[in-house]
C-alpha positions as CSV (number, residue, x, y, z in Angstrom):
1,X,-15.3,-20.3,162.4
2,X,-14.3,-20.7,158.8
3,X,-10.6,-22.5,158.7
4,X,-7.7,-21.1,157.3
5,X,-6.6,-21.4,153.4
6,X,-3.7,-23.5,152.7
7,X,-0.9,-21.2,151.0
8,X,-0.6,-21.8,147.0
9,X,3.3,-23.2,147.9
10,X,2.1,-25.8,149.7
11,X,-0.7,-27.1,148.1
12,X,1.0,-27.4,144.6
13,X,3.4,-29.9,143.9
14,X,7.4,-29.0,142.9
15,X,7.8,-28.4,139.1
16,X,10.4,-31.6,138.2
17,X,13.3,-31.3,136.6
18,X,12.7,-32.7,133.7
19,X,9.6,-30.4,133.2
20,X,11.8,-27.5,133.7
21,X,14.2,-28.8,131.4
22,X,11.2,-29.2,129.0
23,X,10.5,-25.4,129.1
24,X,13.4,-24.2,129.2
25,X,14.6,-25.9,126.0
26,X,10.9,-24.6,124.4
27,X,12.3,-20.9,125.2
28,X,15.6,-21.3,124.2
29,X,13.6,-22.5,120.5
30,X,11.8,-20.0,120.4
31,X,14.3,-17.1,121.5
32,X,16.7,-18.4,118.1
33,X,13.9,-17.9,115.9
34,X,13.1,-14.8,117.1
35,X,17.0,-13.9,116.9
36,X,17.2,-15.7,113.4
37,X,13.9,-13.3,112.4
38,X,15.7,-10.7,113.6
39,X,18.6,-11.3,112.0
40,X,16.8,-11.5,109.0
41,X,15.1,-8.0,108.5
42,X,18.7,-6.6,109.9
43,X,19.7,-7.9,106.2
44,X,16.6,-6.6,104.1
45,X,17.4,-3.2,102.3
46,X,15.9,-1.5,99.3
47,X,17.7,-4.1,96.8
48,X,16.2,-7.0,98.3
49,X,13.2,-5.6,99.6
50,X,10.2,-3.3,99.6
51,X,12.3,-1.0,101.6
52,X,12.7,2.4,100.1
53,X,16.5,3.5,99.3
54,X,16.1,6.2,101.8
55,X,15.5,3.7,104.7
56,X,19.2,2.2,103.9
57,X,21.1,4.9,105.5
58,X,24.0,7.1,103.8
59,X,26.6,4.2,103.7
60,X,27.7,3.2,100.5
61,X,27.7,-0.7,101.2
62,X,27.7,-2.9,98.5
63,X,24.0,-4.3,99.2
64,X,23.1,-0.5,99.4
65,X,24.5,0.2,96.0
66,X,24.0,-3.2,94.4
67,X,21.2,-3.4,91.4
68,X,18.8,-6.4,90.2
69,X,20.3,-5.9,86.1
70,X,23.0,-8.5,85.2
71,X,25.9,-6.9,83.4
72,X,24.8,-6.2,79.6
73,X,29.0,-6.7,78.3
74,X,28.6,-3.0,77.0
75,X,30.7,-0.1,77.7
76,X,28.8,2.9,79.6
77,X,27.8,5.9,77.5
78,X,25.6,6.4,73.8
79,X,25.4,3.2,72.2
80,X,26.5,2.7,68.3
81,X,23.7,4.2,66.4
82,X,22.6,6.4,69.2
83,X,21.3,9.9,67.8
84,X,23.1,12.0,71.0
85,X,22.7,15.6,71.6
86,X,25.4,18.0,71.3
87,X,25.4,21.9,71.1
88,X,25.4,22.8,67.3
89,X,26.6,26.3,65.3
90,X,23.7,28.1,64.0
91,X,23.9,29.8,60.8
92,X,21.5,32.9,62.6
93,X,23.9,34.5,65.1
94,X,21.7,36.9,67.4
95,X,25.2,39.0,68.2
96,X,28.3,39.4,65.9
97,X,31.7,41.1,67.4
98,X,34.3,41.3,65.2
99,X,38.2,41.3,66.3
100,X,41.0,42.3,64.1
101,X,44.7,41.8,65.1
102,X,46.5,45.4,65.9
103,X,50.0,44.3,64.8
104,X,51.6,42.0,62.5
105,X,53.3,38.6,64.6
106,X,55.8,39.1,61.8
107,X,57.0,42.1,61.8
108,X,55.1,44.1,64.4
109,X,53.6,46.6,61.2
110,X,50.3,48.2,62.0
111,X,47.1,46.7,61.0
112,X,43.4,47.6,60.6
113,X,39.9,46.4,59.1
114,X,40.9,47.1,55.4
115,X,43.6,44.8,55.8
116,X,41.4,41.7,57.0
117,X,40.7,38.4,54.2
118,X,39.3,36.2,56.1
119,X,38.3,35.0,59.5
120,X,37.6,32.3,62.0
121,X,34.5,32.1,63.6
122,X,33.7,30.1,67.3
123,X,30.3,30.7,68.9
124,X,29.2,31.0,72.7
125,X,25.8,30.3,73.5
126,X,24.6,31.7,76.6
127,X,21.4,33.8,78.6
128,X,20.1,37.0,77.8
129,X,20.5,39.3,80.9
130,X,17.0,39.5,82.5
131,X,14.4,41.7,81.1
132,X,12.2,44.1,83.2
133,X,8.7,43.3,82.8
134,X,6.6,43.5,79.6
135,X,3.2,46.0,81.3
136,X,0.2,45.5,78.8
137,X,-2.3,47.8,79.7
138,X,-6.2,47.1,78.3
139,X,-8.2,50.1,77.6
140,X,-11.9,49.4,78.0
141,X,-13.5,52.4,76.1
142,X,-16.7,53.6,76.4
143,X,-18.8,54.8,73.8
144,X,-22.3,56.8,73.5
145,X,-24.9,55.9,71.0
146,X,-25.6,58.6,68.7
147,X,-29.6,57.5,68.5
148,X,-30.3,56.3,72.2
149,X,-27.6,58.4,74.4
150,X,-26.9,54.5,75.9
151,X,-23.3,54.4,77.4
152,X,-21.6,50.9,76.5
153,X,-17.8,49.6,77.6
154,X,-15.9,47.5,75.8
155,X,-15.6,43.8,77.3
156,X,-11.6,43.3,78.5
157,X,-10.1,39.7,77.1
158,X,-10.9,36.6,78.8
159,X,-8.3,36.0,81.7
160,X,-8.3,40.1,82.1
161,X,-9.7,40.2,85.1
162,X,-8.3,42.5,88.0
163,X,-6.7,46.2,88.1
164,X,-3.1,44.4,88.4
165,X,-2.3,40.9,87.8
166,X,0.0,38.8,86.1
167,X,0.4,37.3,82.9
168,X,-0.4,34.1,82.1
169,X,3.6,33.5,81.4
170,X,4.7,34.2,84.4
171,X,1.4,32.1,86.0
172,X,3.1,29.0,84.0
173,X,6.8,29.9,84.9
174,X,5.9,29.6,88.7
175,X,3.4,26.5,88.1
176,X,5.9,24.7,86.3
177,X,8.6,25.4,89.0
178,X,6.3,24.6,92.0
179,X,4.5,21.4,90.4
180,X,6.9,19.9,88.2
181,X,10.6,20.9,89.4
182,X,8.9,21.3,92.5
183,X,10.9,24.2,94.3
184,X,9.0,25.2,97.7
185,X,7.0,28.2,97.4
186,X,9.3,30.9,99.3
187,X,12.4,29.5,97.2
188,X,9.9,29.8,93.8
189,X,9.5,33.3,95.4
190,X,12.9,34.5,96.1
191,X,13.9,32.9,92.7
192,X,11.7,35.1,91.1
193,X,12.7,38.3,92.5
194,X,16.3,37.5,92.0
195,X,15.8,36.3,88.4
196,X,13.1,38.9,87.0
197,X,12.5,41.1,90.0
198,X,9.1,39.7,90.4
199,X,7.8,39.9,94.0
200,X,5.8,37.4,94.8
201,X,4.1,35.9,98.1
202,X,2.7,32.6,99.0
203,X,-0.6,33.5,98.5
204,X,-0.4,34.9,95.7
205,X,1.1,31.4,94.4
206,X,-1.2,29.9,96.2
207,X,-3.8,31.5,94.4
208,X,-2.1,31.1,90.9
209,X,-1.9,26.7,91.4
210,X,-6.0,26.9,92.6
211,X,-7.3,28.9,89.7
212,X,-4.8,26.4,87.2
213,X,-6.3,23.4,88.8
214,X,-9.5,25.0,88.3
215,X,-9.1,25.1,84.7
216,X,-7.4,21.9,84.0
217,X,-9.5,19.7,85.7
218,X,-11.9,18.3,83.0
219,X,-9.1,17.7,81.2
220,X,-7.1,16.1,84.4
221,X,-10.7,14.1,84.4
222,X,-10.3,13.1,80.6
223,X,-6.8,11.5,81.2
224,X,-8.7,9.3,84.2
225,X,-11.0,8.4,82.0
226,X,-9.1,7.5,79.3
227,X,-5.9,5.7,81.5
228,X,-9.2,3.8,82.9
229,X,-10.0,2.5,79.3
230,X,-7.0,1.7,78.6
231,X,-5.7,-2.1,77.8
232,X,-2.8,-2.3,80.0
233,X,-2.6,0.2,82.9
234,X,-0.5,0.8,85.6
235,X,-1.6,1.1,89.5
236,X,0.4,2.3,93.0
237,X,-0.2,3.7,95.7
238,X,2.0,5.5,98.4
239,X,1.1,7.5,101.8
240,X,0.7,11.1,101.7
241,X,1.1,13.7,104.4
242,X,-2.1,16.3,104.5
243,X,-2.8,18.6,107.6
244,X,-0.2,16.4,109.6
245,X,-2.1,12.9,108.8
246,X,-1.1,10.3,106.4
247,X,-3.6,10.1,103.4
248,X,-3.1,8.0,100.3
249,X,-1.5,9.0,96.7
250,X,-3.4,6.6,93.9
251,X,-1.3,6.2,90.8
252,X,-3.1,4.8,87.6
253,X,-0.9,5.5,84.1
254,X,-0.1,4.2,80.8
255,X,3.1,5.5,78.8
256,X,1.4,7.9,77.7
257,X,-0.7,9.0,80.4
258,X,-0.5,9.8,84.0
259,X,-3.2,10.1,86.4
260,X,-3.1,11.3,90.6
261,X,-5.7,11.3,92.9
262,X,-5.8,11.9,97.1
263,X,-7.9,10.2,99.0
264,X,-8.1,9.3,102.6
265,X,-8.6,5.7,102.6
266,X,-6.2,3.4,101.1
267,X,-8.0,1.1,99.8
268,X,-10.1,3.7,97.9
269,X,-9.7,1.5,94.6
270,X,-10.7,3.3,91.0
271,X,-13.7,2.6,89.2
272,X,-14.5,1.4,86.1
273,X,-11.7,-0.3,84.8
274,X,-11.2,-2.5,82.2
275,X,-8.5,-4.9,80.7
276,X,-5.2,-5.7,82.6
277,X,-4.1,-3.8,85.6
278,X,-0.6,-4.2,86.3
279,X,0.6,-3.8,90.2
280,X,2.9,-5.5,93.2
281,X,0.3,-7.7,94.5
282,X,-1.6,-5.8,96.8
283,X,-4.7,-7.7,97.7
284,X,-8.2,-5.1,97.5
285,X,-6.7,-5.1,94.0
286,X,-8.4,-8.8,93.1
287,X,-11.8,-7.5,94.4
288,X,-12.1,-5.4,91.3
289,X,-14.4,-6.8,88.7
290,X,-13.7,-7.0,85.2
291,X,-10.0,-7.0,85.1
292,X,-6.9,-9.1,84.5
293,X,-4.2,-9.0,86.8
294,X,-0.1,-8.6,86.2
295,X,2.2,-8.5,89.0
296,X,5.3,-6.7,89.2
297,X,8.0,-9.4,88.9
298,X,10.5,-6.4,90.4
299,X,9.3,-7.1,93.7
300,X,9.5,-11.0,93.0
301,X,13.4,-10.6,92.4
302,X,13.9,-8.1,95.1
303,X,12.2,-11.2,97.3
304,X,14.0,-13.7,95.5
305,X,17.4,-12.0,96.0
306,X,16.7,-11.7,99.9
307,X,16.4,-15.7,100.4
308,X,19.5,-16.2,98.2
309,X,21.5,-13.6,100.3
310,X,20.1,-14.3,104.1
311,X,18.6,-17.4,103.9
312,X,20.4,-19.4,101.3
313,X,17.5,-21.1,99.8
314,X,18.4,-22.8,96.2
315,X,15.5,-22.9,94.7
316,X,15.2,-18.7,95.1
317,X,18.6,-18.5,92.9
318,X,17.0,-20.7,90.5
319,X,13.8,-18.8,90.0
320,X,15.5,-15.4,89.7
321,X,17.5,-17.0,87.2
322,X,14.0,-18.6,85.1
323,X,12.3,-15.0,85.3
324,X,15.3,-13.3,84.3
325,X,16.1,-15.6,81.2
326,X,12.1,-15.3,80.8
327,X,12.1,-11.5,80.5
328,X,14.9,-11.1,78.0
329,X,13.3,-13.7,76.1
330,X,10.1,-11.6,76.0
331,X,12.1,-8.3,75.4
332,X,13.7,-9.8,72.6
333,X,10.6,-10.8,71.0
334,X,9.2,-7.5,71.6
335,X,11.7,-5.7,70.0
336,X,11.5,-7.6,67.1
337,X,7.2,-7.3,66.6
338,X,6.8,-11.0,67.2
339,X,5.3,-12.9,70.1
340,X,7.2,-15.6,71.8
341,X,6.1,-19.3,70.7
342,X,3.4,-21.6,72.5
343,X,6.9,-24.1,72.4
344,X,9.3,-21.6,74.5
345,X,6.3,-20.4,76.8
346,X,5.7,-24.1,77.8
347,X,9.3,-24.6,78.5
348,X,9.4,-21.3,80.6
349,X,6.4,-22.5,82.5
350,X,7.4,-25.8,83.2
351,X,10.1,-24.5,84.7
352,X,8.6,-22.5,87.1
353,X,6.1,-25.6,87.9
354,X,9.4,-27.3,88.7
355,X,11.1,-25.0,90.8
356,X,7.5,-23.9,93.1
357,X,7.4,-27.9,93.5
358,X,11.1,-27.9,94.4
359,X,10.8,-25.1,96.8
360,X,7.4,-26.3,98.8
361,X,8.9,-29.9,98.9
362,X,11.8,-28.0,100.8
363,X,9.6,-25.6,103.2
364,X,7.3,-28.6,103.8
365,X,10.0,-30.7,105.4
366,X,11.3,-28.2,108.1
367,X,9.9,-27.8,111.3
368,X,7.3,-25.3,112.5
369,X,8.4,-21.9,113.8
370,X,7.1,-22.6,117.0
371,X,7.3,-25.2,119.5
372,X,4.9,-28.1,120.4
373,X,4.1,-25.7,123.4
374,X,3.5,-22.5,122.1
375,X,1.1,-24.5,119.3
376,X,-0.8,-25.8,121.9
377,X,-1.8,-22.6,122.8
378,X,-2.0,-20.6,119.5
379,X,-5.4,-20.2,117.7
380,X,-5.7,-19.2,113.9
381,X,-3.2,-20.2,110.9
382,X,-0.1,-21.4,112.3
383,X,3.0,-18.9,111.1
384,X,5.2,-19.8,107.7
385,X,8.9,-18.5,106.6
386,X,9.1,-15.9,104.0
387,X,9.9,-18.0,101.8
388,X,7.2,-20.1,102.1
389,X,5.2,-17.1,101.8
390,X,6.1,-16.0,98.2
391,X,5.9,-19.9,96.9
392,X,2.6,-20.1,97.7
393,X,1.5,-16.7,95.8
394,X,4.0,-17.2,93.0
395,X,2.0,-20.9,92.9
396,X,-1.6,-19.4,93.5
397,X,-1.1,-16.5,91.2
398,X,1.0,-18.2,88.5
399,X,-1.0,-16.4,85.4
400,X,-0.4,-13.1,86.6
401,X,3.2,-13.5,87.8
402,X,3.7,-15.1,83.6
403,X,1.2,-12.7,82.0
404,X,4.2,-10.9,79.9
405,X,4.9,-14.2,78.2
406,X,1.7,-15.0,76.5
407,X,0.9,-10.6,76.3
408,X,3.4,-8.5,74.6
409,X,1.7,-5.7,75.8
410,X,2.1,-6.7,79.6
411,X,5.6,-5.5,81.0
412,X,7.4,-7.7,83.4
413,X,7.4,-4.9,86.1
414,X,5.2,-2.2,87.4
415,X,8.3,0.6,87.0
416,X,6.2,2.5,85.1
417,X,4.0,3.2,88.3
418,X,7.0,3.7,90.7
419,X,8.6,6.1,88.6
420,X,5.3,8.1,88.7
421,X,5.1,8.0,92.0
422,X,8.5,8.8,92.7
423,X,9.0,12.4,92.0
424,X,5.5,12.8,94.5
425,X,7.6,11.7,96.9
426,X,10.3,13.4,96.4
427,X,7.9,16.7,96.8
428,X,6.5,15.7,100.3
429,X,10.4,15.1,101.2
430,X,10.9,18.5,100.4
431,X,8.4,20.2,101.7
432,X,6.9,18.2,104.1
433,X,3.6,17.7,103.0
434,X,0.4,19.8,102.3
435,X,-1.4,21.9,104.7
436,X,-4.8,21.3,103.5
437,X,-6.7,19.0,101.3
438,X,-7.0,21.6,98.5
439,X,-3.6,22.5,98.2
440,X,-2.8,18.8,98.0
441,X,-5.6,18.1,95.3
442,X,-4.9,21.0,93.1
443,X,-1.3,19.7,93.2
444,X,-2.4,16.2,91.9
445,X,-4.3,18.0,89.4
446,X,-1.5,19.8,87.9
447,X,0.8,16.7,88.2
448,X,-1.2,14.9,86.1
449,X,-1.9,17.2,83.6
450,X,2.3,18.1,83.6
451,X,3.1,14.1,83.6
452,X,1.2,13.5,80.8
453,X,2.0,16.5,78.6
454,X,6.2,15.2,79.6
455,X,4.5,11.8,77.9
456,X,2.9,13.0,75.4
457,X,6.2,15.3,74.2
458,X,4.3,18.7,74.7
459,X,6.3,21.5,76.3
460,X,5.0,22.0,79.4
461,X,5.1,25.9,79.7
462,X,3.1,26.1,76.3
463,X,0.6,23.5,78.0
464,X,0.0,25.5,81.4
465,X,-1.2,28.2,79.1
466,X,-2.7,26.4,76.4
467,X,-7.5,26.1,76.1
468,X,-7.6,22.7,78.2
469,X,-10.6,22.1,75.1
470,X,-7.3,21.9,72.4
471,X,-5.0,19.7,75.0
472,X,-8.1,16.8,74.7
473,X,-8.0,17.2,71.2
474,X,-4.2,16.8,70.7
475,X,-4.3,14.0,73.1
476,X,-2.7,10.8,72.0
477,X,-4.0,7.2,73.4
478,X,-1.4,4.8,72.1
């Protein structure tokens, strides 16, 4: 008979005091970092952060509203020298009325046209009132031949193609208001019956953006090519929501050039790139070959500005103050066609040696985040502070972060990109998104070809209807 088992509570020996003190205090530790890391991201927003402004709420609060430019000492408005833009009297008038005064002011005498000398003229320029539609019918005639009784038609224009259809004016009126002011597609229809009592249906604007992005898309392929071959590019990349699932939005543009692509995968990175990619650091970017990197220093301020404001790290004021004094320096230059000299480039970067060693010397000498306990027990790389964090890539990745002093051509941010990618986002905030993968590429096919023509100072209604074959010619690289 087997004998009975002892009961766990009497076989293990009392916890002391002292050892329950010990763990106790352990969880106390580690309960104020987590509130102090809490407390922390409670103070990130989009001015001190990666946090998009629409993630800040609708309170005006002075973080919210806050920017990263220092005061310039210049009153708002055109500059001196500015050109401006003003409505201007033309000396072609499409409408003249004439008014003549009925009575004399003086002495209340009748008055007529024979009597005018002279006048005053003021103009008002406004909209035509809107036109029915303009019906072109194409006649295909048939003829006989006199010596072989063969019937032949006439061929119809290129693009002439149906019974009924539209125009290609009206094709380019609804394509620029869907892709590039990017109305939805019943308001892009209901505008159009209102405005020019055209009826329209989704479909049939559906149809409209897939035969455009049909036709466009070797020259949408040219602009990849040639943003790929450029010396400086820009590169983002931002989710995108297709058939209810979160695919990817790849940016790659110059100033004078804008390329989108969709993909499924994030990290699907371009191909063949050459010279200097500029971007915010993230990583599958330093696995392509052939390329030197830039990083946005827009994001390093945004960082910077979060340790001076939450965690009141000096050496985070200091830095935000060497890259700002850094980038004017390098504007300056720029405007002036000069590069900055090897003497001010060293003093910049020795600088930034002496604030990185300023700022590990401080992260080195606190403690760990975690207890003595909780180490015991952890496996891998033991946790840092944000701070911490960003010395150790501003150290590691020092060329790239200083590129735009040595390379005029380098900016000191990646804006270029964001501002690219910004209006795509504002279209899936509209709208919601794409139904299907097709509607969503033919829509970064357009973009890019409307981007770059807004670049390359084409009008954009003449480009939707313009031989793709004469847009490649007419494009400008640099």
């Amino acid at each position: 008979m087997s004998e009975p088992v002892p009961d766990s509570h009497e076989t293990s020996a009392p916890a002391s005091p002292e050892a329950i003190i010990a763990a106790q205090q352990a969880e106390i530790e580690e309960l104020q970092k987590r509130i102090a890391e809490l407390e922390r991201q409670l103070g990130l927003n989009s001015s001190n952060s990666g946090k998009p402004p629409s993630s800040d709420g609708l309170k005006k609060t002075p973080a919210r509203v806050s920017s990263l430019r220092e005061r310039s000492g210049k009153k708002p408005g055109g500059q001196p020298g500015h050109p401006g833009k003003t409505l201007s009297r033309t000396e072609t008038p499409d409408v003249t009325v004439d008014h003549f005064p009925s009575t004399c002011k003086g002495c209340s005498a009748a008055l007529s046209e024979a009597d005018a000398n002279g006048h005053t003229s003021r103009q008002v320029f406004d909209l035509p009132e809107p036109q029915p539609l303009v019906v072109t019918e194409h006649r295909a005639h048939h003829c006989r031949c006199p010596a072989c009784g063969t019937q032949t038609r006439a061929a119809f224009p290129d693009g002439v193609s149906a019974p009924v259809q539209y125009g290609a004016r009206i094709t380019a009126f609804v394509l620029y208001l869907l892709h590039y002011q990017l109305l939805p597609e019943k308001r892009l229809a209901a505008l159009m019956a209102d405005l020019f009592g055209v009826a329209l249906v989704t479909a049939t604007i559906a149809g409209m953006s897939r035969s455009c992005a049909a036709r466009v898309r070797d020259f949408a392929t040219t602009v990849r090519d040639c943003v790929a071959a450029a010396p400086v590019k820009h590169l983002d990349e931002t989710g995108f929501r297709i058939g209810g699932k979160t695919q990817w939005l790849h940016i790659a543009s110059t100033a004078l050039l804008t390329f989108y692509r969709i993909s499924q995968k994030r990290g699907s990175l371009p191909e063949n790139l050459t010279g200097i990619i500029v971007h915010d650091h993230w990583k599958p970017y330093y696995t392509l070959n052939g390329v030197l990197h830039a990083l946005c220093n827009a994001h390093h301020l945004r960082e910077l500005k979060a340790l001076i404001e939450i965690e009141k790290e000096d050496w985070a004021r200091k830095m935000q103050q060497m890259l700002r004094r850094a980038c004017h320096a390098a504007n300056l230059a720029r405007e002036r066609g000069v590069a900055l000299s090897p003497r001010l480039i060293a003093l910049f970067e020795a600088r930034y040696d002496a604030i990185l060693a300023a700022g590990l010397a401080f992260h080195e000498a606190q403690p760990t985040l975690i207890s003595a306990v909780a180490k015991a027990h952890r496996r891998g790389r033991q946790p840092r502070r944000v701070g911490h964090n960003l010395l150790l890539r501003l150290s590691t990745r020092k060329p790239d972060v200083l590129r735009f002093l040595s390379d005029r051509t380098v900016p000191f941010t990646n804006n270029l990109a964001e501002q690219d990618g910004r209006m795509m986002k504002l279209r899936q905030k509209i709208s919601g998104g794409f139904r299907s993968d097709d509607g969503a590429a033919d829509f970064a096919v357009i973009r890019s070809v409307l981007s770059t023509a807004r670049k390359q100072g084409w009008n954009l209604l003449q480009t939707l209807t313009a031989d793709p074959a004469r847009l490649r010619a007419a494009l400008r690289l640099a």
